[in-house]
C-alpha positions as CSV (number, residue, x, y, z in Angstrom):
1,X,-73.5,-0.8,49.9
2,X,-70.0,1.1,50.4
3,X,-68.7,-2.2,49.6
4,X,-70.1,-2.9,46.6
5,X,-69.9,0.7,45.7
6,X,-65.5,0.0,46.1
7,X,-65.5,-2.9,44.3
8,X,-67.1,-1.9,40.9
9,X,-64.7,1.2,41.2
10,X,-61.7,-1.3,41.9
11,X,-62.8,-3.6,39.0
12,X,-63.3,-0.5,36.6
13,X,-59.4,0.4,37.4
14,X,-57.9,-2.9,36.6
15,X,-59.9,-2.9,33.2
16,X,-58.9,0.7,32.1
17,X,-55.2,0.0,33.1
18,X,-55.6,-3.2,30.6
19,X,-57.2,-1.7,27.9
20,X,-55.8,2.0,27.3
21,X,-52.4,2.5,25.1
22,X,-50.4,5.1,23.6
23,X,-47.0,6.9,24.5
24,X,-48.5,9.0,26.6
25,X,-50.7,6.3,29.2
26,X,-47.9,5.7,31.5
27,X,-48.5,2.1,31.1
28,X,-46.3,-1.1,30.8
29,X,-46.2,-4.4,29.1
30,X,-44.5,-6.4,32.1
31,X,-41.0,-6.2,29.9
32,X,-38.0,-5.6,30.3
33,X,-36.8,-2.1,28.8
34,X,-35.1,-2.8,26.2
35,X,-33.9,-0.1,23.0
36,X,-31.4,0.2,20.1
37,X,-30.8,2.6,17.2
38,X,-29.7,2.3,13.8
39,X,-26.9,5.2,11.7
40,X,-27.7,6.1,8.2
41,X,-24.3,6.3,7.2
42,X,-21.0,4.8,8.8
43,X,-18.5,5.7,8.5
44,X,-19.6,8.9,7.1
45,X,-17.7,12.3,6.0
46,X,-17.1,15.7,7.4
47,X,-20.1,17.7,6.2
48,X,-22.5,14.9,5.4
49,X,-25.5,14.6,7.4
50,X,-26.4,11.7,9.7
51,X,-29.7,10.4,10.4
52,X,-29.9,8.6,14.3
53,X,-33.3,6.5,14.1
54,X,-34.0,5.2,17.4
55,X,-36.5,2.0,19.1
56,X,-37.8,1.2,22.3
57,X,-40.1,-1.2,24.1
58,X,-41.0,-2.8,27.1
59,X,-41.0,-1.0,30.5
60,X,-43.6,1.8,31.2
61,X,-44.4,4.3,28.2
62,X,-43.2,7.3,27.5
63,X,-40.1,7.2,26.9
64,X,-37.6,9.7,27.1
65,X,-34.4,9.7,24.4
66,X,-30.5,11.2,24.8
67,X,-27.4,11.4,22.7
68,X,-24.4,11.4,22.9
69,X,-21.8,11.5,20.0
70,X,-18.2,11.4,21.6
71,X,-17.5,13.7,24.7
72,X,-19.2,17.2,23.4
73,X,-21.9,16.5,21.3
74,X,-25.8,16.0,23.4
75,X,-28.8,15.7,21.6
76,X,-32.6,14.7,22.4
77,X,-35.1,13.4,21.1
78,X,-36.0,9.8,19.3
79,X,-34.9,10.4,15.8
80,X,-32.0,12.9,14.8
81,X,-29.5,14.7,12.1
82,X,-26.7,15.8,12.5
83,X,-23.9,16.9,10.6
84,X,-20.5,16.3,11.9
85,X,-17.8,19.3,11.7
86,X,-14.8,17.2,12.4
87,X,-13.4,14.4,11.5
88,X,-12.0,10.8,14.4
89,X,-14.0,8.1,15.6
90,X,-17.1,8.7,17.8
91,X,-18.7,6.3,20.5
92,X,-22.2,7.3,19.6
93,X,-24.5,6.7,23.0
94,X,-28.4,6.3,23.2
95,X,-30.0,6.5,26.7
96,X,-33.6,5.9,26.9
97,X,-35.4,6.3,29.7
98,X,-38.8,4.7,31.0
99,X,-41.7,6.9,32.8
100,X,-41.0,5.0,35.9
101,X,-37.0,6.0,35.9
102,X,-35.7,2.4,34.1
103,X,-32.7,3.3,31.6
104,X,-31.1,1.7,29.3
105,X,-27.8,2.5,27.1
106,X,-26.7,1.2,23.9
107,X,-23.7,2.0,22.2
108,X,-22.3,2.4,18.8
109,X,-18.9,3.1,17.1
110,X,-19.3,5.8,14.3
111,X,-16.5,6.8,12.3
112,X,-16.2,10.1,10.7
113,X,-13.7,10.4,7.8
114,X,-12.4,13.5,6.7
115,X,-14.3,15.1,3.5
116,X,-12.8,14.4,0.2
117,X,-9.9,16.2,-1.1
118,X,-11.4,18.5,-4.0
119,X,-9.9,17.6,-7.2
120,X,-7.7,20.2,-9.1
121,X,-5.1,20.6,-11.6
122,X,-4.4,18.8,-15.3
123,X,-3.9,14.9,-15.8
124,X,-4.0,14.0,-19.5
125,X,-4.8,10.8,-20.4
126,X,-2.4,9.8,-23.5
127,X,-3.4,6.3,-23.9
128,X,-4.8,3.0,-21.7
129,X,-4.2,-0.8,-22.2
130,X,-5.8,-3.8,-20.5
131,X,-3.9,-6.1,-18.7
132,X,-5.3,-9.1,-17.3
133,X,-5.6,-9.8,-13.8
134,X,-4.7,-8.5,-10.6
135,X,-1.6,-6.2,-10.1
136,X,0.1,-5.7,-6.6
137,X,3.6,-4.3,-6.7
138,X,4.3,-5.0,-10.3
139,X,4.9,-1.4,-12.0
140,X,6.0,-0.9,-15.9
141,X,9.0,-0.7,-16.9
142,X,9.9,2.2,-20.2
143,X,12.7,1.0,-22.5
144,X,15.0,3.6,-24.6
145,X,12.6,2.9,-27.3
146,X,9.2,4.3,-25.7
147,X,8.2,0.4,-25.3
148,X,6.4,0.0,-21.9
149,X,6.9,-3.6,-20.2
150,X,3.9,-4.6,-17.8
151,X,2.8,-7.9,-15.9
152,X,0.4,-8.9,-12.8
153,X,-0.5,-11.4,-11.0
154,X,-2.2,-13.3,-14.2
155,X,1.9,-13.9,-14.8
156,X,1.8,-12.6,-18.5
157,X,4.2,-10.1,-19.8
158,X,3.2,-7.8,-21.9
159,X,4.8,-5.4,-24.4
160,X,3.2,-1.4,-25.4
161,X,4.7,0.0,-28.2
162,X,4.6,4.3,-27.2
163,X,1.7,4.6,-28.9
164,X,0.2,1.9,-26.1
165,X,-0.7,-0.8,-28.8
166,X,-0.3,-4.4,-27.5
167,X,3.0,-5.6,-29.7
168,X,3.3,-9.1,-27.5
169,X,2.4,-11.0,-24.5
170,X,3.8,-14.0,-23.4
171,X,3.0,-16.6,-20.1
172,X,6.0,-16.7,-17.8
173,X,4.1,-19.3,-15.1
174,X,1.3,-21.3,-15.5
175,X,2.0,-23.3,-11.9
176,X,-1.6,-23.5,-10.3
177,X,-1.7,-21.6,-7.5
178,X,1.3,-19.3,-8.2
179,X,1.2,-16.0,-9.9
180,X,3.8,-13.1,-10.6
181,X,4.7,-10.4,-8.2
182,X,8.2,-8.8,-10.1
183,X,8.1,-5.6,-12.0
184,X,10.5,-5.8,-15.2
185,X,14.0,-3.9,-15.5
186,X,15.3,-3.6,-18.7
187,X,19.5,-3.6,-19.7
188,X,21.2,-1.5,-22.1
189,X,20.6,-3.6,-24.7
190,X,16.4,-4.0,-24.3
191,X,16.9,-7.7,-22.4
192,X,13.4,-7.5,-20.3
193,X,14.2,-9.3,-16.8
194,X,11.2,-10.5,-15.0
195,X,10.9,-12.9,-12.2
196,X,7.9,-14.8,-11.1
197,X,6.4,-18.0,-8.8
198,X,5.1,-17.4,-5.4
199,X,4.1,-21.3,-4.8
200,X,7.1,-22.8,-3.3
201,X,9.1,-24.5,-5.8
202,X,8.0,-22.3,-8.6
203,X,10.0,-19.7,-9.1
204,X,12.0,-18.4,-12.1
205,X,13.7,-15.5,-13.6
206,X,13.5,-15.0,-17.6
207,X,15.6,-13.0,-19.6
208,X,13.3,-12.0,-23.0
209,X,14.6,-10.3,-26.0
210,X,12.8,-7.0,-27.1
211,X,11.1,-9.3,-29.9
212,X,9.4,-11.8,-27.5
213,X,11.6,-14.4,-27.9
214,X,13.0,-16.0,-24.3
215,X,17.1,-15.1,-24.0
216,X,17.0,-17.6,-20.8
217,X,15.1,-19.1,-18.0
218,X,16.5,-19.2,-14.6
219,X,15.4,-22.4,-12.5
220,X,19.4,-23.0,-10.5
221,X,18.3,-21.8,-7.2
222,X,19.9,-23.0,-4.0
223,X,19.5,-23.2,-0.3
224,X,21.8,-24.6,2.9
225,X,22.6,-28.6,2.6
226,X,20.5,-29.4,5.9
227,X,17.4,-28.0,4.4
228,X,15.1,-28.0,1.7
229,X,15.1,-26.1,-1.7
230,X,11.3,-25.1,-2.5
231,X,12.1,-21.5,-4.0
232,X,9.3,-18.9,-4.7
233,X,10.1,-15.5,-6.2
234,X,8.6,-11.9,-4.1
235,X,11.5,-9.9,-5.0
236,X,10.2,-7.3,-6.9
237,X,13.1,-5.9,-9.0
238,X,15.9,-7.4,-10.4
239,X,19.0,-6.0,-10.4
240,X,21.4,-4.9,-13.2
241,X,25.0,-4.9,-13.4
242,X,27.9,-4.6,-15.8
243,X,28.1,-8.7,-16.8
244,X,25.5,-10.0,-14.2
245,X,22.2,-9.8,-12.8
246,X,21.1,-9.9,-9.0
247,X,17.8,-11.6,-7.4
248,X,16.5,-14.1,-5.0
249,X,14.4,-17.0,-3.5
250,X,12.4,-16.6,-0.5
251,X,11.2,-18.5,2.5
252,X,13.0,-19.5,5.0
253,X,15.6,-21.2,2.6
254,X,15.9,-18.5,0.6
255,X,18.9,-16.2,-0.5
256,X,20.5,-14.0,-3.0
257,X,21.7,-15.1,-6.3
258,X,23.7,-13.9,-9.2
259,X,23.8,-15.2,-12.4
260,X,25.3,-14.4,-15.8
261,X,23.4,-11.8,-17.6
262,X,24.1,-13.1,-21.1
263,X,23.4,-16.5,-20.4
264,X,21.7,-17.0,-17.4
265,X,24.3,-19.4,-15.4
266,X,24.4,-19.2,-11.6
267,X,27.4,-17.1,-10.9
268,X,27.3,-16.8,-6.5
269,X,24.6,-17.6,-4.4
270,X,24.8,-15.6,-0.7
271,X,25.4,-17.6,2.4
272,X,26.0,-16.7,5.9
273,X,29.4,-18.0,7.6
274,X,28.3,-20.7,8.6
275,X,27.1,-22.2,5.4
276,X,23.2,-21.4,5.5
277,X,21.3,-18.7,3.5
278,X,20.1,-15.7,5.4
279,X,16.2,-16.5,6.3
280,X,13.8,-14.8,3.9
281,X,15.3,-14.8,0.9
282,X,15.3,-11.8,-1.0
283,X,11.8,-10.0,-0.7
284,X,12.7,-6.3,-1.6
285,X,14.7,-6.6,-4.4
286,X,19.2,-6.4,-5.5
287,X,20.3,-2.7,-5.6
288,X,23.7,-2.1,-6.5
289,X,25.7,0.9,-5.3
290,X,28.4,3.0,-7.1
291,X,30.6,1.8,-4.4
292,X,30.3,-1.6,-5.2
293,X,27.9,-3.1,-2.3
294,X,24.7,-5.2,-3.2
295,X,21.7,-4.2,-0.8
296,X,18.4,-6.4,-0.1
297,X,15.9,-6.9,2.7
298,X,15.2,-10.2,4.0
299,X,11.4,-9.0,5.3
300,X,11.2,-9.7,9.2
301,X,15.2,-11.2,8.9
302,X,16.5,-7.7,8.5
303,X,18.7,-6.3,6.0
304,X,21.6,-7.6,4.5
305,X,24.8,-5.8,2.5
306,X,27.6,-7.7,0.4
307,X,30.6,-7.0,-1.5
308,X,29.5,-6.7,-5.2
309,X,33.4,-7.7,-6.5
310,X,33.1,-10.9,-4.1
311,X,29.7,-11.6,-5.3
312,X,31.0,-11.6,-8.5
313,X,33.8,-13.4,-8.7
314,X,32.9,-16.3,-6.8
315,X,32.8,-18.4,-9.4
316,X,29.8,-20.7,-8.8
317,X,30.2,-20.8,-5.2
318,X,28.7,-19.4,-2.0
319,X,30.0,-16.3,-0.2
320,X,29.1,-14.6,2.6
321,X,27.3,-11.3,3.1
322,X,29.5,-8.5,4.3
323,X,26.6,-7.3,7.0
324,X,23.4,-7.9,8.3
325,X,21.1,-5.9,10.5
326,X,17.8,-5.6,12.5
327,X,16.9,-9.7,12.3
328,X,15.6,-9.6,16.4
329,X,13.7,-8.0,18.2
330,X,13.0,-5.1,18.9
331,X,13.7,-4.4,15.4
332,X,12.3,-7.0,13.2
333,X,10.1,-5.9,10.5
334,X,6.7,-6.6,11.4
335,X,5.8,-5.4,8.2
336,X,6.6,-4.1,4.5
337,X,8.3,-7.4,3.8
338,X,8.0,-6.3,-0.4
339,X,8.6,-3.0,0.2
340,X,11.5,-1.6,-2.3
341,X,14.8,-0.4,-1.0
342,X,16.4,2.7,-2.2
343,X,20.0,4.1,-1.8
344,X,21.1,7.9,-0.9
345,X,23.6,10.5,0.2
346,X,23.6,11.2,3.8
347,X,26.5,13.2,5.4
348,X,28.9,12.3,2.8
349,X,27.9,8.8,2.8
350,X,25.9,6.3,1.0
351,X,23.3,4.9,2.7
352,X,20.7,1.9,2.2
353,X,17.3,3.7,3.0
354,X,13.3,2.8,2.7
355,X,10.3,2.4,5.5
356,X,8.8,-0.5,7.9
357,X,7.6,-1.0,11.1
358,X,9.3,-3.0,13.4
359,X,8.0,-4.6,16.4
360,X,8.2,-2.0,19.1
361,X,5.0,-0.8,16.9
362,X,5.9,2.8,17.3
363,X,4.6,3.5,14.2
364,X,6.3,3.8,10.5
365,X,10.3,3.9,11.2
366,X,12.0,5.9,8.0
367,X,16.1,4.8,8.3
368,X,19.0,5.1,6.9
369,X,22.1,2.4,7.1
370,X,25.8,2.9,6.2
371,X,25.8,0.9,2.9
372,X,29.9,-0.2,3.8
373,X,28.8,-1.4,7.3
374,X,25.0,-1.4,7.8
375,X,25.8,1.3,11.0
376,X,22.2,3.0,11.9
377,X,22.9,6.7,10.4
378,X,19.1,7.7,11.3
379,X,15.7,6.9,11.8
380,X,12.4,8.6,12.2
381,X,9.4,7.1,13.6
382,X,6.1,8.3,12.0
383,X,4.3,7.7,15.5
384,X,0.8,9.1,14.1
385,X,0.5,6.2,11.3
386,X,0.0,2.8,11.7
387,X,1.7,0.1,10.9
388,X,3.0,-0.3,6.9
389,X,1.7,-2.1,3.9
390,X,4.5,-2.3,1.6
391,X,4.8,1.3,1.2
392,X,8.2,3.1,0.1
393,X,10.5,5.6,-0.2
394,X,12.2,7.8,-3.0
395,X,14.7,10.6,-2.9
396,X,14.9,14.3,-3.5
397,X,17.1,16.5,-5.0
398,X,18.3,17.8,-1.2
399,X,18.5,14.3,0.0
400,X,15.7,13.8,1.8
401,X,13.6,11.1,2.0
402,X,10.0,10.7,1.2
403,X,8.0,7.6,2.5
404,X,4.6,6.4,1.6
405,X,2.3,6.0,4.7
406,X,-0.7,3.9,5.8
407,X,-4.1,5.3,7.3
408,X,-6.5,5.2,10.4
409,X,-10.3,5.3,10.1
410,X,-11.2,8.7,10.4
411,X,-7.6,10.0,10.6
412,X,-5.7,11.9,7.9
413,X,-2.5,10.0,8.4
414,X,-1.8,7.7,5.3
415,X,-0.3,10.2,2.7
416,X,3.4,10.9,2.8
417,X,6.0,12.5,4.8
418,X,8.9,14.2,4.0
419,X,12.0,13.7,6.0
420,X,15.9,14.8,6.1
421,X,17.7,11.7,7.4
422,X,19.8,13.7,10.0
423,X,21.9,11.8,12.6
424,X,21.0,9.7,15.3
425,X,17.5,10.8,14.3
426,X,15.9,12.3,10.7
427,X,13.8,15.7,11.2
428,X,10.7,16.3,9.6
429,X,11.0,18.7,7.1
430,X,7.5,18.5,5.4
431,X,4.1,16.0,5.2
432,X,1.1,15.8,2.9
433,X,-1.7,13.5,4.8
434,X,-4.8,12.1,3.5
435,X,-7.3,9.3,4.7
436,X,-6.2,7.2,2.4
437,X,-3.6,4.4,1.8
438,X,-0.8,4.7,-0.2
439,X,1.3,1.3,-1.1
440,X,3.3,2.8,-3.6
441,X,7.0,4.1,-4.1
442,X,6.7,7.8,-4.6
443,X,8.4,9.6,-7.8
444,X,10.5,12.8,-7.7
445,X,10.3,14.3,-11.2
446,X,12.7,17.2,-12.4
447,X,11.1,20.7,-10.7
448,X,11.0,18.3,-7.3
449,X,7.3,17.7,-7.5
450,X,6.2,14.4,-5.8
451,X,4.0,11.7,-7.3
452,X,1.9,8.9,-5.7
453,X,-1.3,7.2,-5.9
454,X,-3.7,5.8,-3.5
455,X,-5.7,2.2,-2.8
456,X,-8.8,4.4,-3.2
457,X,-7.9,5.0,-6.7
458,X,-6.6,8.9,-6.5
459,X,-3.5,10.1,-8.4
460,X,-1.8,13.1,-6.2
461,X,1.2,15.1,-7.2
462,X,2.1,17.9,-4.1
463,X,5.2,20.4,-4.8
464,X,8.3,20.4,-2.4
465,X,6.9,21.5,0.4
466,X,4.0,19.1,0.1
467,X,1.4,21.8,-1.5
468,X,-1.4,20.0,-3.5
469,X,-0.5,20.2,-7.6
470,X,-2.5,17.8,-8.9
471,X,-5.4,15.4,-7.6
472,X,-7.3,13.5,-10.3
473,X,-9.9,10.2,-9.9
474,X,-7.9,7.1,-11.9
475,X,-11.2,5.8,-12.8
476,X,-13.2,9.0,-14.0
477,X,-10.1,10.1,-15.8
478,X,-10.6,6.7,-18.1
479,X,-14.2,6.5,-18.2
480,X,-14.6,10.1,-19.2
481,X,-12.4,9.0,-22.5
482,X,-14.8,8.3,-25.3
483,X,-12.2,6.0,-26.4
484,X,-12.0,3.3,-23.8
485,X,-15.9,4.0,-21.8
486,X,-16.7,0.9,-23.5
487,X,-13.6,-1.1,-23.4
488,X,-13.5,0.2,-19.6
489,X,-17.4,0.3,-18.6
490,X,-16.8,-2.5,-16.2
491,X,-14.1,-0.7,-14.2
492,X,-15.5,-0.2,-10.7
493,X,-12.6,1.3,-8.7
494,X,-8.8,1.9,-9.3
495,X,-7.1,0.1,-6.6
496,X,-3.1,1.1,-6.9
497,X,-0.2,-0.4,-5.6
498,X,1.8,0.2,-8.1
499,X,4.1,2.9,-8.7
500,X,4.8,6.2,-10.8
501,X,7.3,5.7,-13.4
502,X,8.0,8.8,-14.9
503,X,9.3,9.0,-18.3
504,X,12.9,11.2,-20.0
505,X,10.2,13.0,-21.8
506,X,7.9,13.3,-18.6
507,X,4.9,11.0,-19.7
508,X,3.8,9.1,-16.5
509,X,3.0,5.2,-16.9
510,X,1.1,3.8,-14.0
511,X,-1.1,0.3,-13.0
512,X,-3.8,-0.3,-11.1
513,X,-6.5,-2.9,-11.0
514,X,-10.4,-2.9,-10.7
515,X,-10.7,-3.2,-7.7
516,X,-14.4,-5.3,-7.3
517,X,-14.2,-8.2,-5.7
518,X,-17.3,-9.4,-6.8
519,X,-16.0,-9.1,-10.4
520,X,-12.4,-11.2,-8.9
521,X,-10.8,-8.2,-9.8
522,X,-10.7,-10.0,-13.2
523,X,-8.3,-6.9,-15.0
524,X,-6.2,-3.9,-14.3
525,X,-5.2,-1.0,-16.9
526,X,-1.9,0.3,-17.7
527,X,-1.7,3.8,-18.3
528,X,0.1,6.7,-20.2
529,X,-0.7,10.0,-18.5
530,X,0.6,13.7,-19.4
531,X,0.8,16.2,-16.2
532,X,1.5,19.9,-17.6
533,X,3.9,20.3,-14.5
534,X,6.2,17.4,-15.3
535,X,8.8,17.8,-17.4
536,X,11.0,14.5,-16.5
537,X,12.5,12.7,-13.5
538,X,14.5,14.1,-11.1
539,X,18.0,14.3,-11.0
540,X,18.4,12.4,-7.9
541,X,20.3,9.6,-6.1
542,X,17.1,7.3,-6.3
543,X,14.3,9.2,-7.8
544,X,11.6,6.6,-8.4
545,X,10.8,2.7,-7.8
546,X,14.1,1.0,-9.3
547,X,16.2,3.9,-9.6
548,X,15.2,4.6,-13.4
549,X,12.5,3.8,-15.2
550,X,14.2,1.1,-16.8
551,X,14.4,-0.4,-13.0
552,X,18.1,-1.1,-13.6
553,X,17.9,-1.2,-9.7
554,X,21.5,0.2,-9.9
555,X,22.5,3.8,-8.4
556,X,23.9,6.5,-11.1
């Protein structure tokens, strides 16, 4: 009978431990523990909340759930909020925990950007025009007459009057697969320069006449005897001088040209002494110096200076460069290969100055060469940014230069920095940082204020000593115009690479493109804008994106 009596109590065991459920039976399914989680938002914001939804199964019931957000944050329970009071990246960490000790641990990356910059101060939207395609490091160029040049990587040219109504456009490359990558420059006389042709072998400079009609087309390029002329065209600016004008041909063939600005004939094409063409081409465009030395950067072959009187009076032959620097490691360019160049005054010199990373990686390096002998004057590495993207560099009134920075996720280190090229090694002197991107040359306009724009569409302007001015949304400034909300309803985002170009009269032209890639960011906008702080450029050695904003490329 005791027996019997143990074996019904056995049997009635095994049947409740089959049949009762719920978190709280202490029970298991025979599997393995297994849990994950999911994040509302990522990355997310300073100041916006976080929901942390987590899931568990197998192993034995109830389960016990821990956070952990980066090193100082601990929460419990399954599903949280939190609100994050600082900006970096976070390894977020869930433990769960099994009633009969089994733990697990999954792990996520959460990144936490810094909130938004508040917008403030006046931009005035004068005027807006469409221009077809996608625009990288074209900019617009203002002739003496108010007329605004712009282009993109549709490879039209187009022609504003002031009044920012469409006078002409014409196609300057219909090669399939190539596009246009120049900004225009503009000579005395209105002669619009524009190059174009990234596809190898389809490169050209034209020279246009203010009415439209083509002046000449440039097709002469050259390259070494032992290898093979396919030319495309990256150089963003050409150069202006007194009789000629200054570009380039990249790849590895590629060099410097000059031709005849009236006519277009090949006057000198660079060569090194032993009879090839420095490696690169030309990919930042021609300066010229008042001391008579041509500058241009070869992308990860360095940079390169030459006598201007040489160049120019080699009558249709090859001369070589007077210097060349930083073509091996460790300071080849692993970057910024269409970044512009820009020219200053540092200790009585002048110097060939701008902003890439090389390869020792140490972050953003902001130099300055002796433009007579290409001599390192100074350098400053930007060691809490990473690597460039065609960012640049303009100059202030005290010399100093200001360089366009890239970001990290959940950093504020894109933005600018300010910097006084001292010798061996430039001092900071001032910084405005965002987390954002900035691609652009900056522009120094006549109190010292400094303008840029960002990738994520903002326009900033900061004061001297990098104080916010202005910050204004490209896109909501255009869409809030009743004028073009319908022309413009499709425009998603304001992606700019494109630079400032500040006006004699202070107007401010600018292009950016939607930036949708659904929609193939199918157009971009050129635009007029009016801050109430900017009253003209700046009287400086190199103050915007070609010098002037007729991009003569040329120092005053």
């Amino acid at each position: 009978m005791k027996r019997f009596a143990l074996t019904i109590m056995a049997a009635f065991a095994v049947f409740a431990a089959c049949t009762e459920k719920g978190p709280d039976s202490g029970t298991g399914t025979g599997e393995p523990l297994v849990a994950d989680f999911t994040i509302s938002v990522n990355p997310c914001k300073v100041g916006e909340e976080v929901e942390l939804k987590a899931t568990a199964s197998g192993g034995v019931t109830p389960y016990t759930f821990t956070w952990e957000l980066g090193s100082d944050i601990r929460l419990e329970g399954q599903d949280q909020k939190y609100t994050f009071e600082k900006n970096g990246a976070y390894v977020t960490k869930l433990t769960v925990v099994d009633k009969a000790g089994n733990k697990v641990e999954k792990r996520k990356n959460l990144v936490v950007n810094p909130a938004e910059v508040k917008e403030q101060g006046t931009v005035n939207l004068l005027w807006a025009g469409k221009v077809t395609g996608y625009n990288a490091w074209s900019s617009p160029a203002v002739a003496d007459d108010g007329s605004v040049y712009a282009t993109s990587q549709s490879s039209t040219l187009y022609k504003f009057s002031a009044n920012g109504d469409l006078v002409w456009e014409k196609v300057i490359n219909n090669v399939e697969g190539s596009n246009t990558q120049g900004t225009p420059s503009i000579d005395a006389d209105g002669t619009v320069f524009i190059g174009t042709g990234t596809k190898n072998g389809s490169a050209k400079v034209y020279a246009f006449n203010p009415d439209g009609t083509e002046k000449w087309v440039f097709t002469d390029f050259w390259c070494a005897p032992t290898q093979t002329l396919s030319p495309s065209y990256n150089s963003p600016i050409v150069g202006i001088g007194e009789n000629n004008v200054y570009f380039g041909n990249c790849g590895t063939a590629g060099t410097m040209i000059a031709a005849d600005k009236a006519t277009g004939a090949r006057v000198a094409w660079q060569m090194n002494e032993k009879g090839g063409g420095p490696a690169g081409g030309v990919r930042s465009g021609v300066i010229i110096t008042k001391g008579g030395m041509l500058h241009w950067g070869g992308g990860v072959y360095g940079f390169f200076g030459a006598s201007k009187n040489t160049v120019d009076g080699a009558n249709n032959s090859g001369v070589a460069w007077a210097w060349s620097t930083w073509s091996a490691s460790p300071d080849r360019s692993l970057n910024n290969n269409q970044g512009a160049i820009a020219l200053a005054t540092v200790g009585g010199k002048t110097c060939l100055v701008g902003v890439y990373t090389d390869e020792t990686n140490n972050g953003p390096k902001v130099y300055a060469l002796d433009s007579a002998t290409g001599e390192v004057v100074s350098t400053y590495y930007v060691t809490d940014s990473p690597a460039m993207d065609n960012g640049s560099v303009a100059v202030t009134a005290e010399g100093n230069i200001v360089a366009t920075l890239n970001f990290s996720n959940g950093q504020t280190n894109g933005g600018i920095v300010v910097v006084k090229p001292t010798s061996p090694e430039g001092t900071k002197v001032a910084e405005y940082r965002v987390q954002e991107k900035v691609s652009c040359t900056p522009a120094i306009d006549a109190v010292g204020n400094i303008h840029f724009a960002t990738e994520s569409g903002n326009y900033y302007v900061v004061d001297k000593d990098c104080k916010l001015v202005v910050k204004k949304s490209l896109k909501d400034l255009v869409l809030a115009d009743s004028r073009y909300k319908d022309t413009f309803a499709n425009l998603d985002a304001a992606k700019v690479w494109s630079s400032p170009v500040i006006g004699d009269d202070g107007k401010i032209y600018l292009q950016f493109t939607n930036n949708d890639a659904a929609k193939k960011r199918e157009f971009g906008l050129l635009v007029c804008m009016q801050v109430p702080e900017c009253q003209g450029p700046g009287n400086t050695d190199w103050p915007m994106i070609g010098q002037n904003r007729r991009h003569t490329n040329n120092q005053k």
